[in-house]
ZAROTI-642827 format. One record per residue: x negated, y, z negated of N, C-alpha, C in turn. Coordinates in steps of 0.1 Angstrom, whole numbers. Layout:
<rec <X Y Z> <X Y Z> <X Y Z>>
...
! end
This chain:
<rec <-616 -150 175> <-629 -155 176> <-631 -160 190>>
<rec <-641 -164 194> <-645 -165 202> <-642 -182 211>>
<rec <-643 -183 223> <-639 -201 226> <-651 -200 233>>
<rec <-652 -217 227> <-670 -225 237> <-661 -226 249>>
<rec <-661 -218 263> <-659 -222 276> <-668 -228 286>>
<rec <-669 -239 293> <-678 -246 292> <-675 -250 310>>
<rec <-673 -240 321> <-669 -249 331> <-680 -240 343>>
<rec <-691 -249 347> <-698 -238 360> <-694 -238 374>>
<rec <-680 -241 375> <-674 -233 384> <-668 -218 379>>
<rec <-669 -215 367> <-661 -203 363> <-672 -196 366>>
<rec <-687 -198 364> <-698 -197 360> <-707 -188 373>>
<rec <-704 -196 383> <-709 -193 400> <-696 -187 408>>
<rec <-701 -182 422> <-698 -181 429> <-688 -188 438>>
<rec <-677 -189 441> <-671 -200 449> <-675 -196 462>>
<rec <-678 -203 474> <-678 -201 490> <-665 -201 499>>
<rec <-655 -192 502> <-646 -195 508> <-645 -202 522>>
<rec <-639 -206 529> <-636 -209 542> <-645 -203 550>>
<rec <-644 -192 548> <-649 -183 557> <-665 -182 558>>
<rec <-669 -189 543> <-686 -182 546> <-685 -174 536>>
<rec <-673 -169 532> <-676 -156 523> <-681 -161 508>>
<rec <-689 -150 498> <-692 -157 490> <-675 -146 479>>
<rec <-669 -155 471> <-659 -148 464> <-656 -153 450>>
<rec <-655 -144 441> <-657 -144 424> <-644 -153 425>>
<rec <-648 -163 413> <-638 -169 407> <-632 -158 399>>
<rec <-615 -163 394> <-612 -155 380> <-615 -159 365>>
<rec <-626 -146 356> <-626 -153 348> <-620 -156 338>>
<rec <-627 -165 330> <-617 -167 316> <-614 -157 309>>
<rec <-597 -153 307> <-594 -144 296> <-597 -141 286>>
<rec <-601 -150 278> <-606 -155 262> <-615 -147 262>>
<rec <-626 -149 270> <-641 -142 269> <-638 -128 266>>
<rec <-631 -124 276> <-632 -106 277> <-622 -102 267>>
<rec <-614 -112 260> <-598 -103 250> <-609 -104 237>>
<rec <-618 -121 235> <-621 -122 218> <-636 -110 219>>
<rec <-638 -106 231> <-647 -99 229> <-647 -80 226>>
<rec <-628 -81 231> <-625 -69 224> <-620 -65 214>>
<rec <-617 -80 206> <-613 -84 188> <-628 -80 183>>
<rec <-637 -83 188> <-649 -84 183> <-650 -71 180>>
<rec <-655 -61 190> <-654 -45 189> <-648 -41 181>>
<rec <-631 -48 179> <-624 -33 169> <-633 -43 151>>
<rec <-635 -50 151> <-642 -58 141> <-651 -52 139>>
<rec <-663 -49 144> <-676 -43 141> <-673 -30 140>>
<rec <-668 -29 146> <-668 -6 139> <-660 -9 125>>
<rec <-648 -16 121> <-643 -11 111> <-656 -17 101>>
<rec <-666 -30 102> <-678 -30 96> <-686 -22 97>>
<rec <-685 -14 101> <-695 -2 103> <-691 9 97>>
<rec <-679 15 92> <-675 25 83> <-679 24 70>>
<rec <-684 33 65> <-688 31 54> <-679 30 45>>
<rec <-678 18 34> <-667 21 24> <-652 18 26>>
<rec <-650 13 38> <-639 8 46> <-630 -4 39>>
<rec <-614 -2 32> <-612 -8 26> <-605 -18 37>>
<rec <-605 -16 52> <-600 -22 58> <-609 -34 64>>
<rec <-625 -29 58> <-632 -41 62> <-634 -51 56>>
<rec <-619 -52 44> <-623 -62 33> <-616 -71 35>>
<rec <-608 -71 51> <-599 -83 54> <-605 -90 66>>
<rec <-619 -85 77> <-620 -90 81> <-631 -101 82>>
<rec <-629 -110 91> <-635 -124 88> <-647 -129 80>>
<rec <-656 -120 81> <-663 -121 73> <-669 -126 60>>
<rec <-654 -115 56> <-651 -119 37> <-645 -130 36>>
<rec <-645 -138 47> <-637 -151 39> <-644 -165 45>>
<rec <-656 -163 55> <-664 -178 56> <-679 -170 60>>
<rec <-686 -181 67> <-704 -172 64> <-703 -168 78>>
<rec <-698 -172 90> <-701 -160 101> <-692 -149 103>>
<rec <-695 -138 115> <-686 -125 111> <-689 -120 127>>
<rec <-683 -110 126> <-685 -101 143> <-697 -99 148>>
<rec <-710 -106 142> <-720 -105 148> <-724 -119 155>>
<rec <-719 -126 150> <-719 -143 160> <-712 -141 171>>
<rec <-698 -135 171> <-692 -133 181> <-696 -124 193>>
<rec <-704 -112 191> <-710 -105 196> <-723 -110 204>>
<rec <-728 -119 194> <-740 -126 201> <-732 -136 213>>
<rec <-722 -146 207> <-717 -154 215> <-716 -156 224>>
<rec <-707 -142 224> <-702 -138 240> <-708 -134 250>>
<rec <-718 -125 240> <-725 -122 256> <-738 -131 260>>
<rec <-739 -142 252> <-744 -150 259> <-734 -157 270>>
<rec <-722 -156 265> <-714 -163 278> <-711 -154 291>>
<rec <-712 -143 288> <-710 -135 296> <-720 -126 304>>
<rec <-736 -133 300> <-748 -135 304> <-749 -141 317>>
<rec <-744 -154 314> <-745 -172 317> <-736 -157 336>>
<rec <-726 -156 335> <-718 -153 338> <-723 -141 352>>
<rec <-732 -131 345> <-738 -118 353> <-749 -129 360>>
<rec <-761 -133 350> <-773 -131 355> <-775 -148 358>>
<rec <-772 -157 353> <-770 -173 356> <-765 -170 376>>
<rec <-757 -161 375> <-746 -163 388> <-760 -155 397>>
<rec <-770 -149 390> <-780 -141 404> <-791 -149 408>>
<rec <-793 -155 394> <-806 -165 404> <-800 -181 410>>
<rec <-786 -180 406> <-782 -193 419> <-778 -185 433>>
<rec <-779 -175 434> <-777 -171 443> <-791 -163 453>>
<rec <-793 -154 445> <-807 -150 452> <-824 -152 444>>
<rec <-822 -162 432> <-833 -168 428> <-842 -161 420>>
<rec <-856 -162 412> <-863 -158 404> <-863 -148 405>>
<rec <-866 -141 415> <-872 -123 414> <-863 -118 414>>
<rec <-852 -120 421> <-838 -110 416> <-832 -111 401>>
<rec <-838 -126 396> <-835 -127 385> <-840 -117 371>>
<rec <-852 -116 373> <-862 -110 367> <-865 -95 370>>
<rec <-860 -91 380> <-857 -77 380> <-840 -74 371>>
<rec <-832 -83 376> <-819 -77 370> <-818 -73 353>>
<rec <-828 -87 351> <-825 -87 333> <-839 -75 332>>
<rec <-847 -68 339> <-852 -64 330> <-844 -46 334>>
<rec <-842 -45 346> <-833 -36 341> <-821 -36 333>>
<rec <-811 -44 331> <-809 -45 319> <-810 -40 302>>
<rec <-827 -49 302> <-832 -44 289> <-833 -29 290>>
<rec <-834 -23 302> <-843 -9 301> <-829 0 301>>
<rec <-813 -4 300> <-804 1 303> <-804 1 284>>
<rec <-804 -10 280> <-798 -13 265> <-812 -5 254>>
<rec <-824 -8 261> <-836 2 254> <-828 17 251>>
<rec <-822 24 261> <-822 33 260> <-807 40 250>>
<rec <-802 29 254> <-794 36 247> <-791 32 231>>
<rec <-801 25 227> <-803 23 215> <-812 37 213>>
<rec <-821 42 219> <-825 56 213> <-815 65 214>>
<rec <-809 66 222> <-797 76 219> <-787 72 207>>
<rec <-782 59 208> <-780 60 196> <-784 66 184>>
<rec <-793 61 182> <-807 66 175> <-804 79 170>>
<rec <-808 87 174> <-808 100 177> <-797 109 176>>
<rec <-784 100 180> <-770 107 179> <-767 104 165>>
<rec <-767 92 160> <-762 95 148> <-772 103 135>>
<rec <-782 102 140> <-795 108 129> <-793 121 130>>
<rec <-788 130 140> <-783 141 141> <-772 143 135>>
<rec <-760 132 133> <-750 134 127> <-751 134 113>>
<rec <-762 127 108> <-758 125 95> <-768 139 89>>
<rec <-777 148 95> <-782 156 91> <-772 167 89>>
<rec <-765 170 100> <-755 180 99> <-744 177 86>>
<rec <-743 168 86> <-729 165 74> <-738 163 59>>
<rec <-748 166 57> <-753 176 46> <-754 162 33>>
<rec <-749 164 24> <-746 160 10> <-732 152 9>>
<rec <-733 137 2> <-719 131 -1> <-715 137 -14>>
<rec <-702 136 -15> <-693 139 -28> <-706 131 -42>>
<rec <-710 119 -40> <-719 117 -53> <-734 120 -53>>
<rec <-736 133 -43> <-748 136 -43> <-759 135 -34>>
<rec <-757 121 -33> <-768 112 -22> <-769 123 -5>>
<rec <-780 125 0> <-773 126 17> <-769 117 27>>
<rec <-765 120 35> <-759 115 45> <-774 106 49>>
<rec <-780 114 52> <-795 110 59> <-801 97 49>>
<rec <-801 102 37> <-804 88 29> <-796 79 30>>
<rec <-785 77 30> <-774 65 29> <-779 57 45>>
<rec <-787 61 50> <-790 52 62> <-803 48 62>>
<rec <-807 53 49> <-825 53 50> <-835 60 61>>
<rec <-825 67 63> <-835 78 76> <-843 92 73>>
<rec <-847 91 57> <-853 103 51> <-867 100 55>>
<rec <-872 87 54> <-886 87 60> <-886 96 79>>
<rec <-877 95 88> <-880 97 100> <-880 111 99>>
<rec <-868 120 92> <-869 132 90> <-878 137 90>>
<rec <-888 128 77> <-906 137 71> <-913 134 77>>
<rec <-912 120 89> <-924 123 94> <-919 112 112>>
<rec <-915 126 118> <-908 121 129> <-921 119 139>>
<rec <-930 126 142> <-940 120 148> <-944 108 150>>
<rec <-950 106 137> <-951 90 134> <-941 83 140>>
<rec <-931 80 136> <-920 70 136> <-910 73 147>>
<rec <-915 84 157> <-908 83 171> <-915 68 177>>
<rec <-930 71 176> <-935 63 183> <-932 46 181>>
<rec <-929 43 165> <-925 32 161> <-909 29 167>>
<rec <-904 42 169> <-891 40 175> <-889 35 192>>
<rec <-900 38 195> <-899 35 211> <-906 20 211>>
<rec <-914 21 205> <-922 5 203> <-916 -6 200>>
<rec <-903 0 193> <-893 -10 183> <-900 -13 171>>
<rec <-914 -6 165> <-917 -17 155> <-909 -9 138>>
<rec <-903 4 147> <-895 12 133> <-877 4 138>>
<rec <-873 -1 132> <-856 -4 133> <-855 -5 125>>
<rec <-844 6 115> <-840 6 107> <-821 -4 103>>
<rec <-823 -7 97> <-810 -13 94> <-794 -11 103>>
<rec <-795 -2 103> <-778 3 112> <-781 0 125>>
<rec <-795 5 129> <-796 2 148> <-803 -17 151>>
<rec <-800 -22 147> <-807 -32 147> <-802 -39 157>>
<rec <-786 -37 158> <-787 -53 167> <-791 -57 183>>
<rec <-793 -39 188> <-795 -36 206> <-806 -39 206>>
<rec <-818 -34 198> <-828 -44 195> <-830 -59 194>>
<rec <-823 -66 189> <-825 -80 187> <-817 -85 204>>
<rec <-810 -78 207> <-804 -81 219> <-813 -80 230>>
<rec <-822 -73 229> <-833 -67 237> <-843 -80 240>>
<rec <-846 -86 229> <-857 -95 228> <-851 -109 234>>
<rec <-836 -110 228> <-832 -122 229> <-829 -124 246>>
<rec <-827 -113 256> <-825 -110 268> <-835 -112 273>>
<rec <-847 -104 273> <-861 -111 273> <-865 -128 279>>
<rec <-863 -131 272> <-862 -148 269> <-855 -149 280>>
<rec <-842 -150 287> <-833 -159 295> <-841 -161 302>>
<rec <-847 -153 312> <-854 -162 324> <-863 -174 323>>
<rec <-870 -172 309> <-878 -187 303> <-867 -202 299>>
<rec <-857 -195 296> <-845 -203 296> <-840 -211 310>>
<rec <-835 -203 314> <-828 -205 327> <-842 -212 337>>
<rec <-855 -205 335> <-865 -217 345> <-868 -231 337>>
<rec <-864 -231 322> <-866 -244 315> <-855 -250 322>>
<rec <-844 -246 327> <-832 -256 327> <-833 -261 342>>
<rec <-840 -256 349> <-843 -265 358> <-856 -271 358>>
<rec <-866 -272 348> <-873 -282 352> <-867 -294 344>>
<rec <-864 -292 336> <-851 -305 330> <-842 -296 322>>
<rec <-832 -305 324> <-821 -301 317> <-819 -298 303>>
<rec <-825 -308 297> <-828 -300 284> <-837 -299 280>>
<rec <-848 -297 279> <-860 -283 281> <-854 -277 275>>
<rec <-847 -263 272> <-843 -250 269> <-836 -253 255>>
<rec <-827 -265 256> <-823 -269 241> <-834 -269 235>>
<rec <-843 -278 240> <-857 -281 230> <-862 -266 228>>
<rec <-865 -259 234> <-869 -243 235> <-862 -236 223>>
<rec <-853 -237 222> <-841 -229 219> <-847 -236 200>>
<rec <-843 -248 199> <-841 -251 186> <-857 -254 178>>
<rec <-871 -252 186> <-880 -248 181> <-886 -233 180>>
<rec <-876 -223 181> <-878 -210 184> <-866 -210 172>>
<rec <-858 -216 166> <-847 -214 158> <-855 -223 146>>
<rec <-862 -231 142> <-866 -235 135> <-879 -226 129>>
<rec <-887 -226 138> <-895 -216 135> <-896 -202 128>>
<rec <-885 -195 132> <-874 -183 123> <-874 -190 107>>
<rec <-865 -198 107> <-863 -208 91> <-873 -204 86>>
<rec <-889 -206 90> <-900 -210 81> <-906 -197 82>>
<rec <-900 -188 87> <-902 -171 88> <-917 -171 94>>
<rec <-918 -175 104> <-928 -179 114> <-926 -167 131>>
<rec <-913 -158 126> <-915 -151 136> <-913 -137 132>>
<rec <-913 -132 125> <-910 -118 116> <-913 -110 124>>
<rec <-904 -98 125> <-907 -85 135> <-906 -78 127>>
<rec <-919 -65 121> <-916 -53 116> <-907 -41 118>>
<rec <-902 -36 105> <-889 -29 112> <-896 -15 109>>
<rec <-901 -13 99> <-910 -2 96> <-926 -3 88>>
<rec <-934 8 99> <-944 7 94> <-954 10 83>>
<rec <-941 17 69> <-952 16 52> <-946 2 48>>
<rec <-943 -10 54> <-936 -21 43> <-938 -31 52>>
<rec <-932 -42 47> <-937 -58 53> <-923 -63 55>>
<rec <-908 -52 57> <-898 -54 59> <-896 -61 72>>
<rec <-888 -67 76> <-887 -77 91> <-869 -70 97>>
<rec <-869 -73 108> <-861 -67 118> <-851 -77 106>>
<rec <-841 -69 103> <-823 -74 98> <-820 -86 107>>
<rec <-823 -88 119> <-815 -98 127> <-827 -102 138>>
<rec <-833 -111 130> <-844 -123 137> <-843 -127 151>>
<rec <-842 -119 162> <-839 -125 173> <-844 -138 180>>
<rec <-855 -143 175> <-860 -158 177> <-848 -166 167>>
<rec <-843 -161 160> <-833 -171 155> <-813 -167 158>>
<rec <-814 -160 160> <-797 -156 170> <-798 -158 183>>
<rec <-815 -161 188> <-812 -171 200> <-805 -175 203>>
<rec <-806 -189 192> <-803 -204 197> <-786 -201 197>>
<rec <-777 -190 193> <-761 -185 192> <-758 -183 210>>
<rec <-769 -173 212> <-767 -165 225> <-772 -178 234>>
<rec <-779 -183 234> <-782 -198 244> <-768 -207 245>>
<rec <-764 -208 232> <-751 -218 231> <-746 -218 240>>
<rec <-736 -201 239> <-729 -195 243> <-733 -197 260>>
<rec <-744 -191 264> <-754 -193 275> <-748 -207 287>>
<rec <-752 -214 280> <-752 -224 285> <-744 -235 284>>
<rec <-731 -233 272> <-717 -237 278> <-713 -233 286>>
<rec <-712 -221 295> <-710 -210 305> <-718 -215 317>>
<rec <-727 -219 317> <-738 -228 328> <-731 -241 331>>
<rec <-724 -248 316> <-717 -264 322> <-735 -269 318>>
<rec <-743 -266 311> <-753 -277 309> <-749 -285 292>>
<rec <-741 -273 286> <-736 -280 275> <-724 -284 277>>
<rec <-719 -295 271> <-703 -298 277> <-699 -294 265>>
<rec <-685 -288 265> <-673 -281 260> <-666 -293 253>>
<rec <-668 -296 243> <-653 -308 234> <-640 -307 235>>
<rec <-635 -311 245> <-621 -316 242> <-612 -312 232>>
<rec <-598 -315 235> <-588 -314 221> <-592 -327 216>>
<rec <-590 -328 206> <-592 -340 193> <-590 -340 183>>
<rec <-578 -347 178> <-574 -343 164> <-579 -346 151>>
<rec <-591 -354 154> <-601 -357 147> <-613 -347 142>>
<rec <-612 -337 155> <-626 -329 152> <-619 -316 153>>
<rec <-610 -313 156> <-597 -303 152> <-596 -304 133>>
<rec <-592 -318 128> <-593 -320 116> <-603 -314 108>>
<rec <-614 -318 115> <-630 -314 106> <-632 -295 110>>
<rec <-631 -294 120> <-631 -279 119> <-620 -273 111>>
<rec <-611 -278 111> <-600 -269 101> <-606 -271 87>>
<rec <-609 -288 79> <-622 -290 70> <-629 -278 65>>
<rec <-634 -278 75> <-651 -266 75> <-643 -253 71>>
<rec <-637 -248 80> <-634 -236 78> <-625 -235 61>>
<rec <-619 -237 57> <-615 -237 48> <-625 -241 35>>
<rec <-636 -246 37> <-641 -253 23> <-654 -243 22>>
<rec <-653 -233 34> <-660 -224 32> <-660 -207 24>>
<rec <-646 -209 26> <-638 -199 19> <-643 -194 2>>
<rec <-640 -205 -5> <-647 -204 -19> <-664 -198 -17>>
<rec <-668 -202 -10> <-681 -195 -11> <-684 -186 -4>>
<rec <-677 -180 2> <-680 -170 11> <-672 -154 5>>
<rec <-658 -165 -2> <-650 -150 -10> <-656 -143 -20>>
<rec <-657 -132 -18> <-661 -124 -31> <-653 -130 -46>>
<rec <-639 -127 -43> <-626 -132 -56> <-630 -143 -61>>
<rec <-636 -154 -52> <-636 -169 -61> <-649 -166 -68>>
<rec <-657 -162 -60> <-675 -161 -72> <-668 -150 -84>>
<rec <-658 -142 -85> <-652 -137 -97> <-648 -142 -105>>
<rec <-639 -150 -102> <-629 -162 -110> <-639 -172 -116>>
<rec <-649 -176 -110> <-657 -187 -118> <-669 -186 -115>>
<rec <-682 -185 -124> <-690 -188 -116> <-703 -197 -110>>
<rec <-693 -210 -112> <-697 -222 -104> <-701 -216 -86>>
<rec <-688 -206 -84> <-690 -206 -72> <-703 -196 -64>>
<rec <-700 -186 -79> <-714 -179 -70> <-728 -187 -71>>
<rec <-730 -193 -86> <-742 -198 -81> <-742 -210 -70>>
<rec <-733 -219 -72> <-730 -225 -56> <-739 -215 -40>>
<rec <-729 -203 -40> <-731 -195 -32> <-749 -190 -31>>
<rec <-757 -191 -44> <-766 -187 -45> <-779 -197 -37>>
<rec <-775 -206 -45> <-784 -218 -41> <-783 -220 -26>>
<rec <-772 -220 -17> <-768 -225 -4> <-770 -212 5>>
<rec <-778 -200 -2> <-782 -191 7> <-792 -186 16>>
<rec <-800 -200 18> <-809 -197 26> <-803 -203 42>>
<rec <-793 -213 37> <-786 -223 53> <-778 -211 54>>
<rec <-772 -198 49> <-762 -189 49> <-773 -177 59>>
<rec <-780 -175 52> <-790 -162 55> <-783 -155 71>>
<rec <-780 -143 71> <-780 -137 83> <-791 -133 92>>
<rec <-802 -131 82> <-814 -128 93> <-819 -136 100>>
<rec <-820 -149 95> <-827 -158 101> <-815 -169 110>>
<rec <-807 -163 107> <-794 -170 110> <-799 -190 108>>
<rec <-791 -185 91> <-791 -199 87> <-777 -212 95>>
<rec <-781 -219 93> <-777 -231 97> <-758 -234 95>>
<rec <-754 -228 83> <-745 -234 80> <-732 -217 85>>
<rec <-741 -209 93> <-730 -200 95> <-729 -203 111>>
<rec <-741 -211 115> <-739 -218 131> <-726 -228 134>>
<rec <-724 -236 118> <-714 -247 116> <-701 -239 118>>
<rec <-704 -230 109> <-688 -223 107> <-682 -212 117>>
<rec <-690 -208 124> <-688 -202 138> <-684 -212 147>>
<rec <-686 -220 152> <-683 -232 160> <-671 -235 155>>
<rec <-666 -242 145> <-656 -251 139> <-645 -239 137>>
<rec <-650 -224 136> <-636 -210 139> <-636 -213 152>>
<rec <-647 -210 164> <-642 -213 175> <-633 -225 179>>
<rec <-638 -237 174> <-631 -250 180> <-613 -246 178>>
<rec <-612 -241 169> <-598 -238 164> <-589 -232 173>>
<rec <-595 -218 174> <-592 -207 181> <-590 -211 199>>
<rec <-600 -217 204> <-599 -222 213> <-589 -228 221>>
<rec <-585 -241 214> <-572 -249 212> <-556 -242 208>>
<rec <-562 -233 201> <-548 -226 199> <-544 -217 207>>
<rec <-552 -209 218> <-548 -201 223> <-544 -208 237>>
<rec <-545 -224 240> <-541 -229 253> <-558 -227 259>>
<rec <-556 -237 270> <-565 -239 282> <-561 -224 290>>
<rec <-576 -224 292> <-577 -208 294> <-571 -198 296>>
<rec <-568 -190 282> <-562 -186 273> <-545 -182 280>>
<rec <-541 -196 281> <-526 -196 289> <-514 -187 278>>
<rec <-521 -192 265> <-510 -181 253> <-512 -166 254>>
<rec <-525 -165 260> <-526 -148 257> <-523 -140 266>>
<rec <-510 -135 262> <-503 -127 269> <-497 -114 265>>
<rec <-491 -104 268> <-484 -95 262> <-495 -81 263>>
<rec <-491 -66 262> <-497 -57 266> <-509 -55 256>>
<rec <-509 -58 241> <-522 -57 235> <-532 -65 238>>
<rec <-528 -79 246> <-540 -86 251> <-545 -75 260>>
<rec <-538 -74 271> <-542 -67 280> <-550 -56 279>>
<rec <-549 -48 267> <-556 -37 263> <-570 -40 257>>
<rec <-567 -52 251> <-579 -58 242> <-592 -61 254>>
<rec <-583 -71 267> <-590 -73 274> <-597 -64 284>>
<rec <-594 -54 282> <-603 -37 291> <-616 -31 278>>
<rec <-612 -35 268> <-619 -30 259> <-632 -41 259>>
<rec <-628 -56 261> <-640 -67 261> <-648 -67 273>>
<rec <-648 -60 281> <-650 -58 293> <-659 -49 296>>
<rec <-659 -38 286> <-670 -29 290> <-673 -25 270>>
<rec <-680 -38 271> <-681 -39 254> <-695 -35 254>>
<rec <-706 -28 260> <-717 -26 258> <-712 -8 256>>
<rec <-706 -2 267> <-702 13 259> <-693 12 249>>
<rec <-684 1 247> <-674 2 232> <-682 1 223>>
<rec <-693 -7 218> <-702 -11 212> <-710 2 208>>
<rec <-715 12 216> <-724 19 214> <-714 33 209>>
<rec <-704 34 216> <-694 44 209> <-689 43 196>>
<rec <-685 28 189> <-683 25 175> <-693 28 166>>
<rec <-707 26 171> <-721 28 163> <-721 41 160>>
<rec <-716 50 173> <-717 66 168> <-703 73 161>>
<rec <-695 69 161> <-681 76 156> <-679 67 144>>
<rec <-686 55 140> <-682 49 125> <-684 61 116>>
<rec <-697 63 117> <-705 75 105> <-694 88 104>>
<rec <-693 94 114> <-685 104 113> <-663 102 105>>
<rec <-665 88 105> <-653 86 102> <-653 83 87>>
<rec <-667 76 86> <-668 77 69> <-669 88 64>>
<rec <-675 96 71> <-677 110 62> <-663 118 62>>
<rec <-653 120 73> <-641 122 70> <-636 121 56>>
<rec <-640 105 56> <-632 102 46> <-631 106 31>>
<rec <-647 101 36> <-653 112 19> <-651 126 16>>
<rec <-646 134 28> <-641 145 22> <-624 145 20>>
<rec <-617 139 31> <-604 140 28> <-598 132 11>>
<rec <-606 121 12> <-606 109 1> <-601 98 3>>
<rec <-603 89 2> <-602 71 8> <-590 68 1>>
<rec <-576 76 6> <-564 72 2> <-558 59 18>>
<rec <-549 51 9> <-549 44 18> <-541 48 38>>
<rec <-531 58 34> <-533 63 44> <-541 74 52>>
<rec <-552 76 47> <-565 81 55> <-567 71 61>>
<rec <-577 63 52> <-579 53 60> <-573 44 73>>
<rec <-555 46 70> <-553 38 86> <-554 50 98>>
<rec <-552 64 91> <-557 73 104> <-568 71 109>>
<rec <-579 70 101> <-590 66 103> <-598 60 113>>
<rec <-590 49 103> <-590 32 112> <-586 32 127>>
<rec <-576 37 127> <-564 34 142> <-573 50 148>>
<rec <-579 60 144> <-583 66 155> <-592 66 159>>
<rec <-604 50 154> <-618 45 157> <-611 35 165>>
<rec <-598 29 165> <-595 20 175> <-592 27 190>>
<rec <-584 38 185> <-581 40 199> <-592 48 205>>
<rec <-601 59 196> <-615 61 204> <-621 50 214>>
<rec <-623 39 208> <-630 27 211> <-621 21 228>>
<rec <-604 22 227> <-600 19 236> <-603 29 247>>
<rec <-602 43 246> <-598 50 258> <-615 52 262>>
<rec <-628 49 255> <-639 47 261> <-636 37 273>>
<rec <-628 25 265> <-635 13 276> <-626 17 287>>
<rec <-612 24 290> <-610 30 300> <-612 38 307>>
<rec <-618 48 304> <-625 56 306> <-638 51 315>>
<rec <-647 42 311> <-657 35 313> <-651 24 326>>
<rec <-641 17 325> <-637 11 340> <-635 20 351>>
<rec <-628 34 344> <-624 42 355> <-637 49 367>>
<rec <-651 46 356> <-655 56 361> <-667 49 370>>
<rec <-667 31 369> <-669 21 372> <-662 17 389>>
<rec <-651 22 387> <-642 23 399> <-645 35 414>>
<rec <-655 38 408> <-659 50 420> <-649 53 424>>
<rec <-638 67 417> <-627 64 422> <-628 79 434>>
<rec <-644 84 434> <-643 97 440> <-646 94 455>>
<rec <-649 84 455> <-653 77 469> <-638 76 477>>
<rec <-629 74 474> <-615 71 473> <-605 87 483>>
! end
């Protein structure tokens, strides 16, 4: 999981001796939990994946999508925090919006690549198509229409949703980042009446246009995740200390969350589901309820502490790997979205024995790896060379 890193010298530029301006080194943590995150979200992304029944998810209310938001708010704080201290509003405001216009697009290709894929792979073993199991029978019939909702964003269907909510939430930083200098917290206040507001479903984005369905993931409310993250990274929020007191309470939280978040315990009794039931609006993923903000933090606080002051434990060659993979997590990201589908459907034909699935599994991991290699190498202008 992810650590609140919280220091804005990691954050800026250092000035050497010389005049020169020269990058700090950053935190390991950021780039390794962000490539735990990746192999997390693809194996959630396979359809029917018995291997997705172990991860974190199933066992408290946040999951690889906090973490995903987290990070790259920290590693936001990190790109675009570092360009307007250095060359100020307009470079600011050009960077993020190219940016958006980099992540726009490749949310249509996404788009489009897997909608092609699931056409070609025809019919599942229980009948259903490929196309239906994603709900993409409407764009099939009437792709005219619903290109245009696709470029507009006001069609996002379920599977593509989050580059979208990423989109919007990116949007925002420069209102952020000029709130934080007219006072300091300004942007908190911003942040948590744009997050309240979501609660009272005061900011609904349509996902398609025959229904009054709303975007899967409320980006006025996964803000206030990606700000956190944001601006621990900035040093405007200060980072908590070790404390075995609040080390206590997060280990607390995370554990007493378990019962209601396990499928098994709402089986065994069901005190807990209806528990679970009632407590589901502070749970809610779309609106990103309250009490999965608690439980993301209190995994972080843990995680944090355990891996050492910046991340001094994390060592050994799979960190290393992890950390090339966290690194260029916007192509890992977009490669897991397209090669999950095709790995489910494998499966449904070979059949979901358990050794399919770790071929499966381990050959969506190492796809996922040799992208983000692949993707440094080619990062490296190595033809210039």
């Amino acid at each position: 999981m992810p650590a609140p890193i919280a220091a804005p010298s990691d954050a800026v530029p250092a000035i050497a001796p010389t005049g020169l301006k020269t990058k700090r080194p950053r935190d390991p943590r950021l780039d390794f939990f962000r490539g735990v995150g990746m192999l997390i979200i693809l194996l959630a992304h396979i359809p029917s994946d018995g291997w997705a029944l172990w991860i974190p998810a199933r066992f408290g209310f946040s999951d690889a999508t906090e973490m995903f938001v987290f990070q790259s708010g920290m590693a936001s704080a990190i790109a675009f925090g570092s360009t307007y201290d250095r060359n100020g509003a307009i470079a600011l405001t050009t960077r993020v919006t190219q940016r958006i216009w980099q992540i726009f697009w490749a949310h249509i290709v996404v788009f489009i690549v897997v909608a092609a894929i699931m056409v070609v792979a025809g019919t599942r073993y229980d009948g259903v198509t490929y196309v239906d199991s994603l709900n993409l029978v409407p764009f099939i019939k009437d792709p005219g229409r619903l290109l245009v909702g696709l470029l507009t964003l006001t069609y996002v269907p379920n599977y593509f949703d989050i580059l979208p909510m990423y989109i919007v939430i990116l949007a925002l930083m420069p209102v952020m980042i000029f709130a934080s200098k007219a006072n300091r917290y300004l942007p908190l206040f911003l942040m948590t009446v744009l997050w309240l507001a979501t609660q009272f479903g005061l900011t609904r984005l349509p996902a398609e246009p025959w229904s009054d369905r709303p975007w899967f993931f409320d980006p006025f409310g996964w803000q206030f995740l990606f700000f956190t993250g944001f601006f621990l990274m900035r040093g405007v929020l200060p980072a908590p200390g070790y404390d075995r007191r609040l080390m206590a309470l997060a280990i607390a939280v995370v554990i007493a969350t378990v019962p209601f978040a396990w499928v098994r315990f709402q089986e065994v009794h069901p005190f807990f589901q209806m528990a679970a039931a009632r407590i589901a609006p502070l749970t809610d993923k779309t609106d990103f309820g309250l009490l999965r903000f608690v439980h993301f933090i209190a995994l972080s606080y843990i995680v944090v502490h355990v891996v050492g002051e910046k991340g001094v434990r994390l060592r050994g060659p799979v960190v290393r790997v992890l950390t090339v993979v966290g690194q260029q997590s916007l192509a890992v990201f977009i490669t897991g979205m397209v090669i999950a589908q095709p790995i489910g459907i494998a499966l449904d034909h070979v059949g979901r024995t358990t050794s399919a699935e770790a071929v499966g599994n381990l050959f969506g991991f190492a796809t996922l790896i040799g992208t983000a290699y692949l993707v440094r190498w080619f990062k490296s202008s190595p033809w210039k060379s």
